[in-house]
Backbone as XML, in Angstrom:
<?xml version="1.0"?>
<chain id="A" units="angstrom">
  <residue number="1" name="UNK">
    <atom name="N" x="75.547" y="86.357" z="99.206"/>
    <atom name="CA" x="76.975" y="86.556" z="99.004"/>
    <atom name="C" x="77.685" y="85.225" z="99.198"/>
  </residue>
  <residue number="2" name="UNK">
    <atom name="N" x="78.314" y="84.757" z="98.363"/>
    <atom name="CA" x="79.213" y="83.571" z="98.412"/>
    <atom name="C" x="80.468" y="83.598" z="99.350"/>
  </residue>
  <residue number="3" name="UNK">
    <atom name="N" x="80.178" y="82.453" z="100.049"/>
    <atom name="CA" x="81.595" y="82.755" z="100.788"/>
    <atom name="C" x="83.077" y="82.346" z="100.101"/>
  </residue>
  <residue number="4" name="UNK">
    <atom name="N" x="82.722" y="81.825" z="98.949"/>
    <atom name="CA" x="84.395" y="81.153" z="97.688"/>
    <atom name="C" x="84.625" y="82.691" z="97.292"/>
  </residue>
  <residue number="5" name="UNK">
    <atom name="N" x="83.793" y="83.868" z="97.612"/>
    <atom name="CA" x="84.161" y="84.858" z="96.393"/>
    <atom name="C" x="85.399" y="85.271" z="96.876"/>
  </residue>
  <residue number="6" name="UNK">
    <atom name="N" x="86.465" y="85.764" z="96.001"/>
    <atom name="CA" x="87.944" y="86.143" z="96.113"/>
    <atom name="C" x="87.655" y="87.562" z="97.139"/>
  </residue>
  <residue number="7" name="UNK">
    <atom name="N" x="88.394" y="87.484" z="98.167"/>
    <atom name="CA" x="88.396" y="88.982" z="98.837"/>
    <atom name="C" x="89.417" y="89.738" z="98.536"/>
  </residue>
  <residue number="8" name="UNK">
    <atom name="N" x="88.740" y="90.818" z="98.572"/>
    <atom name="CA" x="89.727" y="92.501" z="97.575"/>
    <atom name="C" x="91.074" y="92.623" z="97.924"/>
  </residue>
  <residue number="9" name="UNK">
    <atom name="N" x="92.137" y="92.787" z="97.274"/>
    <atom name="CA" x="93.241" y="93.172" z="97.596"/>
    <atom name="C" x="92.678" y="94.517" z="98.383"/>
  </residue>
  <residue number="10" name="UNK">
    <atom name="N" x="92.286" y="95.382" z="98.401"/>
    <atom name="CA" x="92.639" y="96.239" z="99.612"/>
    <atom name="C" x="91.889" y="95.694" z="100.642"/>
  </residue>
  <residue number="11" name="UNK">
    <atom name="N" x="91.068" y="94.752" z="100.983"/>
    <atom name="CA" x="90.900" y="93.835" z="102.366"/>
    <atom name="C" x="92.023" y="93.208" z="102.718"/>
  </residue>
  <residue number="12" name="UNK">
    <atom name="N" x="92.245" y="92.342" z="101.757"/>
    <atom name="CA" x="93.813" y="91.868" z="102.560"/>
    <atom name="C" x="95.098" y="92.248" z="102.738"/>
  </residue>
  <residue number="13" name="UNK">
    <atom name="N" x="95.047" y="93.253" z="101.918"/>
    <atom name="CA" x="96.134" y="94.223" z="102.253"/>
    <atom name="C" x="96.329" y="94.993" z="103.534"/>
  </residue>
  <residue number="14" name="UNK">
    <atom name="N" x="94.971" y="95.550" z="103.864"/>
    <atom name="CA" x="94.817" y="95.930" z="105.431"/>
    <atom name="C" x="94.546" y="95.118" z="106.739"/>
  </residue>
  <residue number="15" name="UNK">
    <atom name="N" x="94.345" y="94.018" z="106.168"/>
    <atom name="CA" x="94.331" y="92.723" z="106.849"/>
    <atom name="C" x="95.782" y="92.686" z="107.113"/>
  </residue>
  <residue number="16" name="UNK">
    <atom name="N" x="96.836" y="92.484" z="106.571"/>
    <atom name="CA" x="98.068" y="92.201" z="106.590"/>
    <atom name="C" x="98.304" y="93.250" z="107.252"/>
  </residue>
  <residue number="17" name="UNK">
    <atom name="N" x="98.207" y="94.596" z="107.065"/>
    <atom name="CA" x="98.877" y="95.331" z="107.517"/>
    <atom name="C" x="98.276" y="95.395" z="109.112"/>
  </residue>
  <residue number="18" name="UNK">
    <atom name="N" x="97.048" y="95.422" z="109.518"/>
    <atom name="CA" x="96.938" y="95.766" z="110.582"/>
    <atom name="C" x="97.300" y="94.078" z="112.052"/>
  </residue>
  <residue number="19" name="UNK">
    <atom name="N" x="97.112" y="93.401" z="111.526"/>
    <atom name="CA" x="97.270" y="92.207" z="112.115"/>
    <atom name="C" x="98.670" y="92.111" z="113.498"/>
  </residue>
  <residue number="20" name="UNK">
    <atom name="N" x="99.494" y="92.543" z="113.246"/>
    <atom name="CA" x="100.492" y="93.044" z="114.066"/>
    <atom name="C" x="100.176" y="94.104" z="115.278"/>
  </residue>
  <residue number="21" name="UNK">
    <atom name="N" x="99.217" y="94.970" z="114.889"/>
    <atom name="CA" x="98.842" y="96.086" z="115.478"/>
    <atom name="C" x="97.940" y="95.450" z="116.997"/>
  </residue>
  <residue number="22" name="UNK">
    <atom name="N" x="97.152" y="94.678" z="116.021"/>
    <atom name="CA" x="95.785" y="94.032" z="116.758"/>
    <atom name="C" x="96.509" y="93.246" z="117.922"/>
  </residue>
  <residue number="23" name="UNK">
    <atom name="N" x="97.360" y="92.283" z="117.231"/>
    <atom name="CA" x="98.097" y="91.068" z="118.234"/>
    <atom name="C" x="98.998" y="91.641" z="119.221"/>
  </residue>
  <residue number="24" name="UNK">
    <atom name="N" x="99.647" y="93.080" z="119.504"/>
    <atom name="CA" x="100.324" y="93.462" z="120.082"/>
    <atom name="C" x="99.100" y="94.757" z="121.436"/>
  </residue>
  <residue number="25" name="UNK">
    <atom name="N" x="97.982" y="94.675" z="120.739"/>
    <atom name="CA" x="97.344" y="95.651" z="121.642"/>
    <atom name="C" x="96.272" y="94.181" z="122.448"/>
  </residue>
  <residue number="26" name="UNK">
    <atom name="N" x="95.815" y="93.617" z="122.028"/>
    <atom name="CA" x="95.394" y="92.289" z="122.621"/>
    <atom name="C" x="96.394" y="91.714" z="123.504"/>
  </residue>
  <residue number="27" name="UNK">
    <atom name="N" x="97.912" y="91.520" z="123.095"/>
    <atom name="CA" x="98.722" y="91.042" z="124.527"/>
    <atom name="C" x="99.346" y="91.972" z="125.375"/>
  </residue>
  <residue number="28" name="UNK">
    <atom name="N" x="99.037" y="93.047" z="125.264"/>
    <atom name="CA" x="99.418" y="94.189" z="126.254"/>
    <atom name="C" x="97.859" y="94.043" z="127.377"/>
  </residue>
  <residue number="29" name="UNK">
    <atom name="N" x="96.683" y="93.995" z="126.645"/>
    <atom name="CA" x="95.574" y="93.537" z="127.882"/>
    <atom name="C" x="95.846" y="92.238" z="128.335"/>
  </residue>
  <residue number="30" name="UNK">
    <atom name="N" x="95.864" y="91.128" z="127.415"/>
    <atom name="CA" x="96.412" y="89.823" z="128.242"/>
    <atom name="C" x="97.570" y="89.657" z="129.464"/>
  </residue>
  <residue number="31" name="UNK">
    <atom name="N" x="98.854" y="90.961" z="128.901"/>
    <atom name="CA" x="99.895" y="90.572" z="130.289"/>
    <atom name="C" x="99.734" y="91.547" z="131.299"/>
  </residue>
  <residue number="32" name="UNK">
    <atom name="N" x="98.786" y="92.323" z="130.783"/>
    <atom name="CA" x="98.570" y="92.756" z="131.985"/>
    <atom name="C" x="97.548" y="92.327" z="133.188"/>
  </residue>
  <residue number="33" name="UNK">
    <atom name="N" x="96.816" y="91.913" z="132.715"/>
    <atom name="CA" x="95.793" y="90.288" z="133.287"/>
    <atom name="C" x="96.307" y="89.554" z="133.589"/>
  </residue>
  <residue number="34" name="UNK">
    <atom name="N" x="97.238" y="89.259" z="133.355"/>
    <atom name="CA" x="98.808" y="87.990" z="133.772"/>
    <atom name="C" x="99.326" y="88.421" z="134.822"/>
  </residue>
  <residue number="35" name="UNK">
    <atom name="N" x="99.958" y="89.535" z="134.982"/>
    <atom name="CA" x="100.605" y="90.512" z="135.881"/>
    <atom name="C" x="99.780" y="90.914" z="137.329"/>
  </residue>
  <residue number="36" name="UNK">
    <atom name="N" x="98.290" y="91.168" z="136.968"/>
    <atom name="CA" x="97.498" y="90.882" z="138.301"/>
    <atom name="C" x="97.402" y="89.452" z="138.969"/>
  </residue>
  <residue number="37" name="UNK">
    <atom name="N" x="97.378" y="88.585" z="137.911"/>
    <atom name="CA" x="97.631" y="87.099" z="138.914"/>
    <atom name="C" x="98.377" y="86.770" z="139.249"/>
  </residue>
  <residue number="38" name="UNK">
    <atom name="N" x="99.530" y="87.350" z="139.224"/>
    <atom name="CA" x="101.016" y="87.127" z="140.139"/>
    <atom name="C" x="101.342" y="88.275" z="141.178"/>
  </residue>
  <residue number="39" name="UNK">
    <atom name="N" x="99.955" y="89.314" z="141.296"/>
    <atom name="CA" x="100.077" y="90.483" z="142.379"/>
    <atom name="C" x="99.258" y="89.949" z="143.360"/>
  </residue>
  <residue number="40" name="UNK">
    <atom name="N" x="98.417" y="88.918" z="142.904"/>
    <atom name="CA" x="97.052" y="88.578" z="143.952"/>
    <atom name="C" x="97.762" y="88.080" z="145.053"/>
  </residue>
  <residue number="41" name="UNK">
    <atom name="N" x="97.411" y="87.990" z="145.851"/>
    <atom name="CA" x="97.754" y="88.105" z="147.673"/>
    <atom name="C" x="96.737" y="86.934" z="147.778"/>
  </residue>
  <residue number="42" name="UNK">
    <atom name="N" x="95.912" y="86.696" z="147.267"/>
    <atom name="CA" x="94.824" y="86.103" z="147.652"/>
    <atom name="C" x="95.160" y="84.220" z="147.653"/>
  </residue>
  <residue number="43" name="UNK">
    <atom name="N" x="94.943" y="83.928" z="146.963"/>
    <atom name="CA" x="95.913" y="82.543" z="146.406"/>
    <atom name="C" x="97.143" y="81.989" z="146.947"/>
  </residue>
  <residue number="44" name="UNK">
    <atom name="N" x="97.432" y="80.344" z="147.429"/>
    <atom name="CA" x="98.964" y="80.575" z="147.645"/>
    <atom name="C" x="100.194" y="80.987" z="146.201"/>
  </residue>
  <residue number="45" name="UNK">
    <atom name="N" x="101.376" y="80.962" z="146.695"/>
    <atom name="CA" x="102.216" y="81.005" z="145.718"/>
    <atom name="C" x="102.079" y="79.635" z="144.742"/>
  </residue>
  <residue number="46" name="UNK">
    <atom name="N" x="101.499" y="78.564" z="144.726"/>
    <atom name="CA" x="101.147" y="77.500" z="144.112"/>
    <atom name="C" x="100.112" y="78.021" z="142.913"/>
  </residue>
  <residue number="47" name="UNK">
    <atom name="N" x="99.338" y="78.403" z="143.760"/>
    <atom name="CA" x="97.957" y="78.478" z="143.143"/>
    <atom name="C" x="97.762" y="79.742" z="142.315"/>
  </residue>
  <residue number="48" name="UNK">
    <atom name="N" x="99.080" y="80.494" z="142.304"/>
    <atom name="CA" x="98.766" y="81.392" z="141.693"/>
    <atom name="C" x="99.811" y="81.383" z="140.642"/>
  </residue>
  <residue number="49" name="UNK">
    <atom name="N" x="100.990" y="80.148" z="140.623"/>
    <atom name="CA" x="101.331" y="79.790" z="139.322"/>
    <atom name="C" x="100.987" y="79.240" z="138.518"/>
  </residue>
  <residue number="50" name="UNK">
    <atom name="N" x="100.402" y="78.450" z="139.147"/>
    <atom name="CA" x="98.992" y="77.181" z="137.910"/>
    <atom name="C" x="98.110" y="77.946" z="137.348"/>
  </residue>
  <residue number="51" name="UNK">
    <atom name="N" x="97.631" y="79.051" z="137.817"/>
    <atom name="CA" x="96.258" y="79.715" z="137.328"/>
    <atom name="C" x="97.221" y="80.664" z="136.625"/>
  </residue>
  <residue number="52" name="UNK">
    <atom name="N" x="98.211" y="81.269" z="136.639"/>
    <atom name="CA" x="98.873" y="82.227" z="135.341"/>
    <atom name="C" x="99.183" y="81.331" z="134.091"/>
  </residue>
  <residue number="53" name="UNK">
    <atom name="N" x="100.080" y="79.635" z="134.455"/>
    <atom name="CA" x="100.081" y="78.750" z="133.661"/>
    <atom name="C" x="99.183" y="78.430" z="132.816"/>
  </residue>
  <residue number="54" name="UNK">
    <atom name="N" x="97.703" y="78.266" z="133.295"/>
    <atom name="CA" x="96.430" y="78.127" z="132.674"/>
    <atom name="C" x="96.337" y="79.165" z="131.785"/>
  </residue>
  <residue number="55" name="UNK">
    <atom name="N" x="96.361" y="80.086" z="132.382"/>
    <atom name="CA" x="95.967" y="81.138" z="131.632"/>
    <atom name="C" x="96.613" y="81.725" z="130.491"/>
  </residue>
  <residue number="56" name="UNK">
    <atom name="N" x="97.783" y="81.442" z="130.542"/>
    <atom name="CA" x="99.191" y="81.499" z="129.672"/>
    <atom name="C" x="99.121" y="80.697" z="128.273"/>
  </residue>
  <residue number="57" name="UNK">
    <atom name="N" x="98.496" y="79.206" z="128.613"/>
    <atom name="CA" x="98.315" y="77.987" z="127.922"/>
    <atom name="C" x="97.046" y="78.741" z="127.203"/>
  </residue>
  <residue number="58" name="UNK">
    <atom name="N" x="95.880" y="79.275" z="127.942"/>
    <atom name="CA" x="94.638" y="78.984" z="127.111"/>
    <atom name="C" x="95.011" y="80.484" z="126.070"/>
  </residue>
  <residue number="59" name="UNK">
    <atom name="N" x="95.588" y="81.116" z="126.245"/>
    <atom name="CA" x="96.004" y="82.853" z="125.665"/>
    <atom name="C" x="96.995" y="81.835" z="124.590"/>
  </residue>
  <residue number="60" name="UNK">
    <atom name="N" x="97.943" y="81.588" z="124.241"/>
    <atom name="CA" x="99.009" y="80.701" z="123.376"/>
    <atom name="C" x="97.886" y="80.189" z="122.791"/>
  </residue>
  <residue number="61" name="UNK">
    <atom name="N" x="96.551" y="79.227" z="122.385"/>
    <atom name="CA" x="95.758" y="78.639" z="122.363"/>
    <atom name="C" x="94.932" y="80.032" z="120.920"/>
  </residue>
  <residue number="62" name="UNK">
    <atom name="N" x="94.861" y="80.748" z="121.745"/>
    <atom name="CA" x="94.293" y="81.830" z="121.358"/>
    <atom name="C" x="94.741" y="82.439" z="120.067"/>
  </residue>
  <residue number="63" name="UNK">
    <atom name="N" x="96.218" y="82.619" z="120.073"/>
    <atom name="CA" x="96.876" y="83.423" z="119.692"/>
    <atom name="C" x="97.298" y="82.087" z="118.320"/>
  </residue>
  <residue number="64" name="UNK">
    <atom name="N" x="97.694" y="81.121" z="118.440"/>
    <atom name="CA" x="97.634" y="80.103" z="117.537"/>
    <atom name="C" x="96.179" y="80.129" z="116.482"/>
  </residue>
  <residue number="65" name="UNK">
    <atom name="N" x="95.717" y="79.718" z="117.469"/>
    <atom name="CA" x="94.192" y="80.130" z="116.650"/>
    <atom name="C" x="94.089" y="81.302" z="115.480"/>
  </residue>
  <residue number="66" name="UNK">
    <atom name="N" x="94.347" y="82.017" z="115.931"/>
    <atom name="CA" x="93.670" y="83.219" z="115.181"/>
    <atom name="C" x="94.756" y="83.871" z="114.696"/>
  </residue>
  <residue number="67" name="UNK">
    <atom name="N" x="96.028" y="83.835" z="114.630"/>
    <atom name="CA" x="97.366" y="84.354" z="113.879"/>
    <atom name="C" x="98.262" y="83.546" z="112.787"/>
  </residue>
  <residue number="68" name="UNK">
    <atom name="N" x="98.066" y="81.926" z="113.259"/>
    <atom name="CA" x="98.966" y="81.376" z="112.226"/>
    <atom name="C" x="98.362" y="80.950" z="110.928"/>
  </residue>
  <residue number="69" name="UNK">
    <atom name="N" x="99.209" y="80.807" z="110.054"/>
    <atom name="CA" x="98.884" y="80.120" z="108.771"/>
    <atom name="C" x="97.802" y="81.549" z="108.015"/>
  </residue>
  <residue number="70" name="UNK">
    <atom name="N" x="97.819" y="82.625" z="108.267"/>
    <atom name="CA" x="97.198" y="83.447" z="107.137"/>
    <atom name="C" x="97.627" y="83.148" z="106.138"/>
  </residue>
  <residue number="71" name="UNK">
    <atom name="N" x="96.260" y="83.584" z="105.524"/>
    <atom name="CA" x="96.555" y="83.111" z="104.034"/>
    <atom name="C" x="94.814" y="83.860" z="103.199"/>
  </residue>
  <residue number="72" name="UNK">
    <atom name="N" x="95.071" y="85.150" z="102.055"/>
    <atom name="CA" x="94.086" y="84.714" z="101.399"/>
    <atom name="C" x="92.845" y="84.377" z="101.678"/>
  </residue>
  <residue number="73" name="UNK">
    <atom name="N" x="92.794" y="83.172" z="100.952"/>
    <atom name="CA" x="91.595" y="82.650" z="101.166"/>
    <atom name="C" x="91.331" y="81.958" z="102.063"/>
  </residue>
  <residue number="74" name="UNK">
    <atom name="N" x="91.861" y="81.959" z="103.295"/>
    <atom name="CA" x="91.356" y="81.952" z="104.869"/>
    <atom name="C" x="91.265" y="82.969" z="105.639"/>
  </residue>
  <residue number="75" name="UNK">
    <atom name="N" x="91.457" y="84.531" z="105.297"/>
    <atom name="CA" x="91.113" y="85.553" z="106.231"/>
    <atom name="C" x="90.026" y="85.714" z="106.408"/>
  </residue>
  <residue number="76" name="UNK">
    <atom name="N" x="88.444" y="85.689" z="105.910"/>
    <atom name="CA" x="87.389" y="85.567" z="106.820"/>
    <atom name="C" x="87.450" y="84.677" z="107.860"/>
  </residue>
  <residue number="77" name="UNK">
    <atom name="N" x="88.101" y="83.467" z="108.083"/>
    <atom name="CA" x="88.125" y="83.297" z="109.254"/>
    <atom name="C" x="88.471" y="82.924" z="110.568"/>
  </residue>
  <residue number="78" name="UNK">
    <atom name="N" x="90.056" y="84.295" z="109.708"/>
    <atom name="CA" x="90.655" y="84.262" z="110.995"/>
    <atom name="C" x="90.350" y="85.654" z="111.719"/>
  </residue>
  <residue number="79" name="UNK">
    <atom name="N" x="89.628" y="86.157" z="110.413"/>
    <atom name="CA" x="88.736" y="87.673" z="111.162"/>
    <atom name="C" x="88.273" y="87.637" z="111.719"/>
  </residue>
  <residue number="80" name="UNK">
    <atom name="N" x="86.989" y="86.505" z="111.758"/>
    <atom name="CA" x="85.891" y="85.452" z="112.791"/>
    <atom name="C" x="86.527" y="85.318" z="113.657"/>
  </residue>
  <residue number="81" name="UNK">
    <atom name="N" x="87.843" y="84.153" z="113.990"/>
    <atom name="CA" x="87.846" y="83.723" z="115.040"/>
    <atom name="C" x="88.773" y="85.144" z="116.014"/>
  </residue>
  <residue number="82" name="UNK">
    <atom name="N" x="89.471" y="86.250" z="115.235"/>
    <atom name="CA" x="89.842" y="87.485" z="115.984"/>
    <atom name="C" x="88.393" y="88.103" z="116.701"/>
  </residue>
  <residue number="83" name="UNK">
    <atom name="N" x="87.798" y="88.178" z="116.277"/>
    <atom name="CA" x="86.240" y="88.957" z="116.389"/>
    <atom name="C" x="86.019" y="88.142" z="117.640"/>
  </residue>
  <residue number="84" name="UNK">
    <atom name="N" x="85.666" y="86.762" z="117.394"/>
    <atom name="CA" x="85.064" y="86.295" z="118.772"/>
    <atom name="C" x="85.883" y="85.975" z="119.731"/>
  </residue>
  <residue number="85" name="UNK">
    <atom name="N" x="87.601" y="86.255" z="119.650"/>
    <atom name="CA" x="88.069" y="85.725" z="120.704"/>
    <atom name="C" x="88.241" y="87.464" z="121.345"/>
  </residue>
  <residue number="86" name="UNK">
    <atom name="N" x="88.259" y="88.210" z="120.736"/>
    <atom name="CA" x="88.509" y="89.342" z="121.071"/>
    <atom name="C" x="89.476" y="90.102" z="120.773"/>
  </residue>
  <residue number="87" name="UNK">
    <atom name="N" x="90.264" y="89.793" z="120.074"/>
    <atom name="CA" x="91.724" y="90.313" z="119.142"/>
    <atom name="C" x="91.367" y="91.787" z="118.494"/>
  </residue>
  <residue number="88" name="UNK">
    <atom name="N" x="89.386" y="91.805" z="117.960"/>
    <atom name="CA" x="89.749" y="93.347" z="116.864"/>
    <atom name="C" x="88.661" y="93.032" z="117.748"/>
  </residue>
  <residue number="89" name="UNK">
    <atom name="N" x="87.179" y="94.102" z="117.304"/>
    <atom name="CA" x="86.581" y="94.643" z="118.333"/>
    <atom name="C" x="85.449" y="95.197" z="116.657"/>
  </residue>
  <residue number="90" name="UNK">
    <atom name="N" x="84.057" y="95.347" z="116.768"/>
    <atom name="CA" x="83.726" y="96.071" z="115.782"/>
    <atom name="C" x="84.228" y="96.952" z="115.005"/>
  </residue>
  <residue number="91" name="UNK">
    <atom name="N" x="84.724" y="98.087" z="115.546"/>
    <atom name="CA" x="85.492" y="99.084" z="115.300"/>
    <atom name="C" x="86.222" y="98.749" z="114.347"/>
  </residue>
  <residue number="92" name="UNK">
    <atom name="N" x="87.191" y="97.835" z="114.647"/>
    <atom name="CA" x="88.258" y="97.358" z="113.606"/>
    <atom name="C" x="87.855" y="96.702" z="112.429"/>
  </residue>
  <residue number="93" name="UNK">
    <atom name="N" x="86.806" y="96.362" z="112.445"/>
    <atom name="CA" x="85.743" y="95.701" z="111.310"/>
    <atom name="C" x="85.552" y="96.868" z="110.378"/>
  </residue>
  <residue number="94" name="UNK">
    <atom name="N" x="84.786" y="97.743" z="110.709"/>
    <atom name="CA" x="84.738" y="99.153" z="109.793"/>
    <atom name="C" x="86.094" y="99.657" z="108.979"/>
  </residue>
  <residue number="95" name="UNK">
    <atom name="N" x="86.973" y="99.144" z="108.975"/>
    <atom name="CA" x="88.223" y="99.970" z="107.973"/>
    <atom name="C" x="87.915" y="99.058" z="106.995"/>
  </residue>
  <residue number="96" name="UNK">
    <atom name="N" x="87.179" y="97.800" z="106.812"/>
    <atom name="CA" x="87.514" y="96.895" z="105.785"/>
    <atom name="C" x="85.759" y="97.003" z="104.677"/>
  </residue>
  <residue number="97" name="UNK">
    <atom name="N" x="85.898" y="96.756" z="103.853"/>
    <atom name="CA" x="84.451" y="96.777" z="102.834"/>
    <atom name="C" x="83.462" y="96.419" z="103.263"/>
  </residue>
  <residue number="98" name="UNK">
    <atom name="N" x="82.456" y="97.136" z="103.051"/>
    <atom name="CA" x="81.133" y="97.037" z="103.832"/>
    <atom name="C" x="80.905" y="95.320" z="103.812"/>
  </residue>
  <residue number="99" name="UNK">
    <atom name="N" x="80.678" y="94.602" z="102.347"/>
    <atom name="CA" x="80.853" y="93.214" z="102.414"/>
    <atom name="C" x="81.652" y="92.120" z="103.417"/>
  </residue>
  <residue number="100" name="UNK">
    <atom name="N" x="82.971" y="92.826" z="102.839"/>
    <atom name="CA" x="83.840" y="91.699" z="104.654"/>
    <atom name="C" x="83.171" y="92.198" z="105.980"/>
  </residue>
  <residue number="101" name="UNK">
    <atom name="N" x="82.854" y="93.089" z="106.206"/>
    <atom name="CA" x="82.242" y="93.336" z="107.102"/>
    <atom name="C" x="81.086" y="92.832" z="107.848"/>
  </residue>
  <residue number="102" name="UNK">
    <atom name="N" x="80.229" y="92.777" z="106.876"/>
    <atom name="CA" x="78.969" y="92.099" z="106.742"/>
    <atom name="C" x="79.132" y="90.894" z="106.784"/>
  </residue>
  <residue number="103" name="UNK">
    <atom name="N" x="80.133" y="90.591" z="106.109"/>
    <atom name="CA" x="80.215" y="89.046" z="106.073"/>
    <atom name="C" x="80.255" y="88.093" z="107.271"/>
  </residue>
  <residue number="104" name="UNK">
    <atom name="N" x="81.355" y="88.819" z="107.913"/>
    <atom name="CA" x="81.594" y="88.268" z="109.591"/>
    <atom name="C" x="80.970" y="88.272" z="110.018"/>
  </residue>
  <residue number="105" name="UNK">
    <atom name="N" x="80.125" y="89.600" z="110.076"/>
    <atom name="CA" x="78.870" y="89.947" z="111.727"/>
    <atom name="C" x="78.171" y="88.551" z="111.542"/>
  </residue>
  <residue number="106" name="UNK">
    <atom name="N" x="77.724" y="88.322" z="110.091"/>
    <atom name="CA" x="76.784" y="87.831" z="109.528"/>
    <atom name="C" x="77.377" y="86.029" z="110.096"/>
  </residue>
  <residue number="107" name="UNK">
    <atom name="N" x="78.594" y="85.406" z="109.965"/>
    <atom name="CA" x="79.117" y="84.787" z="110.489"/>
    <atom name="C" x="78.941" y="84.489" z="111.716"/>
  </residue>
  <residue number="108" name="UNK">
    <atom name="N" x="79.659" y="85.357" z="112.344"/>
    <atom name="CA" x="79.430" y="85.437" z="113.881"/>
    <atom name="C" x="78.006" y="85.141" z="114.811"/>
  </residue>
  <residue number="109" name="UNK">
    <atom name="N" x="77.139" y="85.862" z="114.000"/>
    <atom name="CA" x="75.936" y="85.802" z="113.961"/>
    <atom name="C" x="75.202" y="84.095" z="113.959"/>
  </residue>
  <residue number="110" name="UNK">
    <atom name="N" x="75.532" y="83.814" z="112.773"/>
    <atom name="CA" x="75.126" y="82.126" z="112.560"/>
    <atom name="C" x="76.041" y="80.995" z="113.151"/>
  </residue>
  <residue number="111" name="UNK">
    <atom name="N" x="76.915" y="81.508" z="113.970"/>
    <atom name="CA" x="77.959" y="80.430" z="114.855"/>
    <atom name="C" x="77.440" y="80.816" z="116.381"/>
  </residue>
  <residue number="112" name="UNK">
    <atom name="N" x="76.569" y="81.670" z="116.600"/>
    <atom name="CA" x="76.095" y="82.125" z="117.584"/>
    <atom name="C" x="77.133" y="82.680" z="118.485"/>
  </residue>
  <residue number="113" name="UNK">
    <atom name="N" x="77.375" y="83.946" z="118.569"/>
    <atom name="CA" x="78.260" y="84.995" z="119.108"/>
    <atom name="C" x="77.785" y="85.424" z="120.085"/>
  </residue>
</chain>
């Protein structure tokens, strides 16, 4: 399978459509992971703004990555880099053509996942 081949309007159509869905259920686990490092007791009050900061920075990092500049003929791989940062999940792989599908694992697979 070529990776130049044009992907299906109904891949990127559900690509488009679900992308919002994904990025809003991914930062509801992120702030809430945020929200425990500003409950921790454990850490001083220093140390537990730098490490939300960090964590804030490397999530922004994340979210740059794998949301801006869609386009076409770059959604395999910003599917990839959703897949391995954790944004969709297998599951979310299955609504799209057995091929895009395949394509990624198959990706993921040879970038070593």
């Amino acid at each position: 399978m070529s990776t130049n081949k044009s992907v299906k309007e109904s891949d990127w159509q559900l690509f488009r459509e679900r992308v919002p869905k994904w990025r809003e259920r991914y930062l509801e686990n992120v702030n809430d992971e945020i929200a425990r490092i500003f409950t921790s007791r454990e850490p001083t009050p220093t140390e537990i703004f730098w490490e939300a900061k960090e964590r804030m920075d490397e999530e922004a990092q994340i979210l740059v990555d794998c949301l801006d500049g869609h386009s076409r003929s770059n959604m395999r791989m910003h599917l990839l880099l959703m897949y391995r940062h954790g944004l969709i999940e297998e599951a979310d792989l299955e609504e799209f053509s057995d091929e895009l599908r395949e394509r990624i694992l198959l990706m993921d697979k040879e970038f070593g996942h």
